[in-house]
C-alpha positions as CSV (number, residue, x, y, z in Angstrom):
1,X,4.4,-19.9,24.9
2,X,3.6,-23.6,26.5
3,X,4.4,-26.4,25.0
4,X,0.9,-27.3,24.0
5,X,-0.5,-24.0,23.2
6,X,0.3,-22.7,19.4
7,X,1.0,-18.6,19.7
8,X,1.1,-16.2,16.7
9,X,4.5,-16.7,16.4
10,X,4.1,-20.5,15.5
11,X,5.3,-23.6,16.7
12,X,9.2,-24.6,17.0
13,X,10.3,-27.4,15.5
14,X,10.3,-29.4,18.9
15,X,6.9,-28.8,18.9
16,X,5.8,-29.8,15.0
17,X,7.8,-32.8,16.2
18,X,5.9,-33.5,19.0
19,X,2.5,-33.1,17.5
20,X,3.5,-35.5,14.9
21,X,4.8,-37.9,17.9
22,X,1.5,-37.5,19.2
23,X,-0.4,-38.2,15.8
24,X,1.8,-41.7,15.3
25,X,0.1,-43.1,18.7
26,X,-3.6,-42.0,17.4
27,X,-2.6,-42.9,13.6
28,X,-6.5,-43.4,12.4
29,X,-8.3,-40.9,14.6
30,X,-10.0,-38.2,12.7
31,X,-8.5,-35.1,12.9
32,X,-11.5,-33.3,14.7
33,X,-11.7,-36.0,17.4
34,X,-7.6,-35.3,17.6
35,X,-8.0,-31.6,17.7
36,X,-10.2,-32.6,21.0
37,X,-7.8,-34.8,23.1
38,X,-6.1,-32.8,26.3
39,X,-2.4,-32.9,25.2
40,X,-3.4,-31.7,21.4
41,X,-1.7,-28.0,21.0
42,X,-4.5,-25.0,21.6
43,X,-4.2,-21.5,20.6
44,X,-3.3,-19.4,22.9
45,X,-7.1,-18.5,24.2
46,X,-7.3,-22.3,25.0
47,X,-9.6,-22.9,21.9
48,X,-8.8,-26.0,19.4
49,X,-6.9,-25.5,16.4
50,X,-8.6,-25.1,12.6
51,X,-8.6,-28.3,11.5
52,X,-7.3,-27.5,8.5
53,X,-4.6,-25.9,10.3
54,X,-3.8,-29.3,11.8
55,X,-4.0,-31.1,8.7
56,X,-1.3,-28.6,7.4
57,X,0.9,-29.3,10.3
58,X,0.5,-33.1,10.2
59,X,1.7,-34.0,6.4
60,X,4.5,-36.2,6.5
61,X,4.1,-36.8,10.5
62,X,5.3,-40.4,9.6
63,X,8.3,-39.2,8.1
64,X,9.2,-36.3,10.7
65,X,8.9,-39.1,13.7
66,X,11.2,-41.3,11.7
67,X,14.0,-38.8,11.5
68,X,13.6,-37.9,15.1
69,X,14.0,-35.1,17.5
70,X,14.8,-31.6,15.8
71,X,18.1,-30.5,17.3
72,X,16.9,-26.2,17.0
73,X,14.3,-24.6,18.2
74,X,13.3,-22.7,15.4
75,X,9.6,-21.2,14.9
76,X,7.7,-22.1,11.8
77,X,4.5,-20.1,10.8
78,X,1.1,-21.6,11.6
């Protein structure tokens, strides 16, 4: 799985990370028009994520980017 592409298995931590790193430089953008930018994660048949599935993904991104890089790289369930 690439780093911007979200496979059944789920994101790792390094990625939930990085999506939420990516959310703190586009703070006010609505999610759909995030969903659309080139480095937002994709499913694995290059199609955009549910936004709903974002917005699951993105609560507490403040807090996630404040305590910094995850040190596993355990899978979560999307």
């Amino acid at each position: 799985m690439s780093s911007k592409t979200a496979g059944q298995r789920g994101f790792t931590q390094r990625q939930m990370y990085d999506l939420c790193v990516l959310r703190s430089r586009y703070p006010d953008m609505k999610l759909a028009a995030f969903a659309e930018l080139p480095e937002s994660p994709k499913r694995e048949d290059g199609s955009r994520l549910v936004i709903s599935s974002l917005s699951e993904h993105l609560k507490g991104w403040r807090e996630k980017v404040q305590k910094g890089k995850p040190s596993g790289m355990f899978s979560v369930k999307i």
